[in-house]
C-alpha positions, 0 to 999 in steps of 0.5 A: 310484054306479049311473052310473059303473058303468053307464058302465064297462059300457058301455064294456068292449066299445070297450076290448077292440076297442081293445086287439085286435091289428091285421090284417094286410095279407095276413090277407083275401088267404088263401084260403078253407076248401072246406067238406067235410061230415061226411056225405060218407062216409057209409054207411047201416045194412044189416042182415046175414043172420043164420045159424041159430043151431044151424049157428052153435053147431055151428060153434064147437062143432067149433072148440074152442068158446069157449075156443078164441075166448078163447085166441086174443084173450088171445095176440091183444093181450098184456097191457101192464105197467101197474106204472109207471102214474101214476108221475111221472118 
């Protein structure tokens, strides 16, 4: 019993070359990919000045203060209505 098994695993790999679809022709006259890396555009990290943070306070004090900065990102991006989410049509 081991040695018809042993050969049916033997031989899965000639039987999926042989049911592969045949190249075609033109398949090796494509031309070939330009390699681009994923680097090329890449910035390094740069630490930015940091203010001090009373001035920073200050400022935003006279801005209205937090919930001025709230009130602009809540009319920023309105809310969008989520009642038909998960509803199958």
């Amino acid at each position: 019993m081991r040695i018809p098994f042993a050969i049916s695993v033997m031989a899965l790999p000639w039987l999926a070359l042989a049911q592969s679809a045949p190249v075609a022709a033109n398949a090796t006259a494509k031309a070939r990919p330009v390699y681009q890396s994923s680097f090329a555009a890449f910035r390094a990290f740069k630490d930015e000045p940091v203010g001090i943070w009373r001035d920073l306070n200050e400022t935003v004090r006279k801005a209205g203060g937090w919930s001025v900065y709230a009130r602009e990102a809540s009319q920023a991006a309105p809310m969008q209505d989520m009642s038909h989410a998960g509803t199958a049509k």
